[in-house]
C-alpha positions in Angstrom: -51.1 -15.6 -0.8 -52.3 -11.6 -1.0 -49.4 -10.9 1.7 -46.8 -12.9 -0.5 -47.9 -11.1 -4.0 -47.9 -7.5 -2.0 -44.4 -8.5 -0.5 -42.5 -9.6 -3.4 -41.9 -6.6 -5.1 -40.2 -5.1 -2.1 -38.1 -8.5 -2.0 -37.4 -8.5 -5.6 -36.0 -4.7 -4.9 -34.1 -5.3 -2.0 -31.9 -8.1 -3.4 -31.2 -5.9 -6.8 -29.7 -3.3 -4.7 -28.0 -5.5 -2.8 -26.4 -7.3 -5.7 -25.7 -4.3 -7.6 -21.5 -3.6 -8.0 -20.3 0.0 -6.2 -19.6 2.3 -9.0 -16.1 4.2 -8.7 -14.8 7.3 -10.4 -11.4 8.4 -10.4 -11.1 10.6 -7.7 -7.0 11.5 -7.7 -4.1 10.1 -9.6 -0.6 10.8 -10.2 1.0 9.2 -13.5 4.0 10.3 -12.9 4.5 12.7 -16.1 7.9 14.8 -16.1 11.0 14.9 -17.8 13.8 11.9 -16.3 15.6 12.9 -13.1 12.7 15.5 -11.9 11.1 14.8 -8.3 7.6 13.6 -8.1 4.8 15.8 -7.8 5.3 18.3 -4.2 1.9 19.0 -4.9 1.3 15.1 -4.4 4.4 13.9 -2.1 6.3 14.6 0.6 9.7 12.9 2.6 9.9 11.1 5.2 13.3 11.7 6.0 14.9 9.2 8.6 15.9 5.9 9.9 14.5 2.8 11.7 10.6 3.9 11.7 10.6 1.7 15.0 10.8 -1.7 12.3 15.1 -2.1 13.1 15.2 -0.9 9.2 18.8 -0.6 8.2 18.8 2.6 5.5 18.5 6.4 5.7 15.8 7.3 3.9 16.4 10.8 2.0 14.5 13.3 -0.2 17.6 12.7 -3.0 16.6 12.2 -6.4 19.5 9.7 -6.3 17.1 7.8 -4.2 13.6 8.6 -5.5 13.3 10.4 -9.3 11.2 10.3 -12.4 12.7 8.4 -14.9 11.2 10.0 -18.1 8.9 7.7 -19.3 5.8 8.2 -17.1 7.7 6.2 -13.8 8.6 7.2 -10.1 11.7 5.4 -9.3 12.2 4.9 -5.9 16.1 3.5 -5.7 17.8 1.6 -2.2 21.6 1.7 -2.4 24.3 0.4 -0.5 26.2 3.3 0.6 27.6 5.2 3.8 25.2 7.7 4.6 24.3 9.3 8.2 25.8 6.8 9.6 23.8 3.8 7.9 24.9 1.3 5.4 22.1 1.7 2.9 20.2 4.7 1.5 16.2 4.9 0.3 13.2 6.9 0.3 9.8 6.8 1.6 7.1 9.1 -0.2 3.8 10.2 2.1 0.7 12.4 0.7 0.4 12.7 4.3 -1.3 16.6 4.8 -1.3 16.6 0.8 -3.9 13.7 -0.2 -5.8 11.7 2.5 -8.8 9.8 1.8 -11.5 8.0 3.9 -12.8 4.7 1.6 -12.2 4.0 -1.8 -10.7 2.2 -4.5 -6.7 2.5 -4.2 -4.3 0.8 -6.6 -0.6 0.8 -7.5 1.0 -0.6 -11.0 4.5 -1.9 -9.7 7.5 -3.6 -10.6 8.9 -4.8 -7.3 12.6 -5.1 -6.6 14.0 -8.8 -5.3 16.8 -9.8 -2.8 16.9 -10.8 0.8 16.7 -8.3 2.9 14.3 -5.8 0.9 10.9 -4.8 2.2 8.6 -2.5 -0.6 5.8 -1.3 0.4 2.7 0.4 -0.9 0.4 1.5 2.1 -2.1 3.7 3.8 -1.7 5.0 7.6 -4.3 6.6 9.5 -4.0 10.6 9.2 -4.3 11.5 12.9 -1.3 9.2 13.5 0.5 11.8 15.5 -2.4 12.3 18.0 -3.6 8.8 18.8 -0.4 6.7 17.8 0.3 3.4 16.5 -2.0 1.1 16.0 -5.0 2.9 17.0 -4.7 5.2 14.0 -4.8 1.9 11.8 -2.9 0.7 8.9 -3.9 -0.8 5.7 -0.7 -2.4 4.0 -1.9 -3.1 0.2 1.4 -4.5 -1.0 3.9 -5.5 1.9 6.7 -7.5 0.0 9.7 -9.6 1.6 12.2 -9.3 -1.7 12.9 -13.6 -0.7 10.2 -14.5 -1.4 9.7 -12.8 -5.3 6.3 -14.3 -6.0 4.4 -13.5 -2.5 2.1 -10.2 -1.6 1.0 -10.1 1.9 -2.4 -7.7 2.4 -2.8 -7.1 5.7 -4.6 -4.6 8.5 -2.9 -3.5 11.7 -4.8 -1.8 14.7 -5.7 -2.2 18.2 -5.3 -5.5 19.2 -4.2 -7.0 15.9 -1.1 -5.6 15.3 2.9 -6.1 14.5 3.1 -10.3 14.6 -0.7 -10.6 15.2 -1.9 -8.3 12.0 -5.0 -9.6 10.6 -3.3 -10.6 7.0 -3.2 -13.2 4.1 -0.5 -14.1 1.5 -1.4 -14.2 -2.5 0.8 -16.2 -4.6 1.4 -15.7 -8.5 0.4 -18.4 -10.0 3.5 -17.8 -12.4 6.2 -15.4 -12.6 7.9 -13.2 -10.0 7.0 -9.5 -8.9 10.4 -8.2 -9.8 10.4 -9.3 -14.0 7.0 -8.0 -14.9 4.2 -5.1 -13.7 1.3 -5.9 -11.7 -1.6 -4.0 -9.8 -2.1 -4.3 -6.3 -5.2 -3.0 -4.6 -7.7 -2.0 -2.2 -11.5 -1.4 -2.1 -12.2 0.2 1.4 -15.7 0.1 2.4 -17.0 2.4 5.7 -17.0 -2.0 7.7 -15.0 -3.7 5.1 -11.7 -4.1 3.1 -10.7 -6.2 0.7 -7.0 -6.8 -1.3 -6.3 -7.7 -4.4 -3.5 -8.3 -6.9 -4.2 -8.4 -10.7 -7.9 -7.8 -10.1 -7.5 -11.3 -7.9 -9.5 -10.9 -4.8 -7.2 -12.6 -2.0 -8.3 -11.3 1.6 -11.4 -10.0 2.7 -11.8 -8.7 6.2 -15.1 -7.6 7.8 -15.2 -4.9 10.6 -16.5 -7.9 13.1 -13.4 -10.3 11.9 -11.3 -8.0 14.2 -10.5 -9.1 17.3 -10.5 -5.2 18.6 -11.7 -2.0 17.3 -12.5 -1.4 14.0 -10.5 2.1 13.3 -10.8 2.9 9.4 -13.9 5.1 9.2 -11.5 8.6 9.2 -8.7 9.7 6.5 -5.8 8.0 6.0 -2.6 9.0 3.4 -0.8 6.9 1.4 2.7 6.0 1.6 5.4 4.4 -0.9 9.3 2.8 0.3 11.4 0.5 -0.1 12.8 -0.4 3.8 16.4 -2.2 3.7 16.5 -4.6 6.1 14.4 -4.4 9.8 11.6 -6.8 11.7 9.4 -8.1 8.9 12.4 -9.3 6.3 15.7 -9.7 8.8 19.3 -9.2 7.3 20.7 -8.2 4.3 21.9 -11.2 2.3 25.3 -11.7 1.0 23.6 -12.3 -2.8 21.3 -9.3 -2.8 23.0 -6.6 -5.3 22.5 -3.0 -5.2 21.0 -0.5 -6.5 17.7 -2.1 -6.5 14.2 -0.1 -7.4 11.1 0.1 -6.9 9.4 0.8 -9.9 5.7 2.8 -9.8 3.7 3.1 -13.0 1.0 5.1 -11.3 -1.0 5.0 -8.0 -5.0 6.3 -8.9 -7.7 6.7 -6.2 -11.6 5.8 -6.9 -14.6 6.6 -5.1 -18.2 5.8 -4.6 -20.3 7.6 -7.1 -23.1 10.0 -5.3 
């Protein structure tokens, strides 16, 4: 009984702290304050300016602010149209922090009215920083809204790395339980933890993924960046349909960044 009295307390201690909620402050944010028709922070972003990203996508992405473009009211605008350009069909943009803003763990989380129409592939996602020294997937990839504009009430979350990647990404789908993603504003997030990750939409937890739920190698202890696009077309969302209109948007409230306190 003497051994059970002296041990307790240490008991008693250890489960508070293991029960006790990660405290986050806002680390980084950008709310996207400027006058209508001004680029996004270059302090913040920068262009990927190109085609395919090795997906089959069918639009040149640009650093226009036809394409991408504060619209005045506290909103980055990111804008896929149908137009000849560089030899593709369709125009967009993709926004990186990469060399800018790169994080390792955290809180990340987008408000974000999502276009609709088959064919279009948003995204809000974070790719491992030392990409261009290690490659695909072994840098890792954390997709925190993937979106097939078809299906206008489904998020995918999902992690890609070596071993689990492409078609055999470790992912989950989260269904509104009303509504679409393209009439209304909704939060999608992540809380990144040094062995695990877990997506959410609306505060919703939906997926959870453990560093020994991977069947490879658990690559998200480094810095990653974040990136924001709106693909047209490619691998994950197939052809453009004849019903899906142009221009559609992507519509980003703000993306803020929390850490562990301490």
């Amino acid at each position: 009984m003497r051994r059970f009295v002296l041990l307790w307390p240490l008991l008693a201690l250890i489960s508070a702290c293991s029960t006790n909620p990660v405290e986050y402050q806002l680390v980084w944010s950008d709310e996207f304050d400027g006058p209508a028709g001004a680029a996004p922070s270059a302090e913040n972003w920068r262009y990927d300016v190109g085609t395919d990203w090795g997906n089959q996508q069918l639009e040149f992405d640009t650093d226009r602010r036809s394409n991408s473009a504060l619209d005045g009211a506290g909103r980055l605008v990111i804008t896929a149209r149908r137009e000849d350009f560089n030899g593709r069909a369709f125009t967009s943009a993709r926004l990186t922090t990469a060399g800018k803003r790169e994080f390792t763990y955290g809180r990340f989380e987008a408000r974000m009215r999502l276009p609709s129409g088959q064919g279009l592939w948003p995204a809000f996602w974070l790719l491992g920083a030392d990409i261009a020294t290690v490659g695909w997937p072994q840098t890792g990839e954390i997709d925190i809204m993937e979106y097939r504009g078809q299906e206008p009430n489904v998020n995918h979350g999902s992690l890609h790395g070596p071993g689990y990647s492409g078609g055999r990404a470790i992912t989950r789908r989260y269904t509104l339980p009303s509504g679409t993603f393209d009439t209304e504003f909704h939060t999608f997030r992540v809380d990144w933890e040094r062995r695990q990750i877990r997506f959410y939409v609306d505060d919703v937890l939906f997926h959870r993924v453990n560093a020994d739920d991977v069947p490879g190698q658990w690559v998200y202890n480094h810095p990653f960046y974040i990136i924001l696009n709106v693909a047209v077309g490619g691998t994950f969302v197939g052809p453009v349909g004849a019903n899906t209109t142009f221009p559609q948007q992507l519509v980003v409230d703000w993306v803020r960044v929390y850490q562990e306190k301490n």
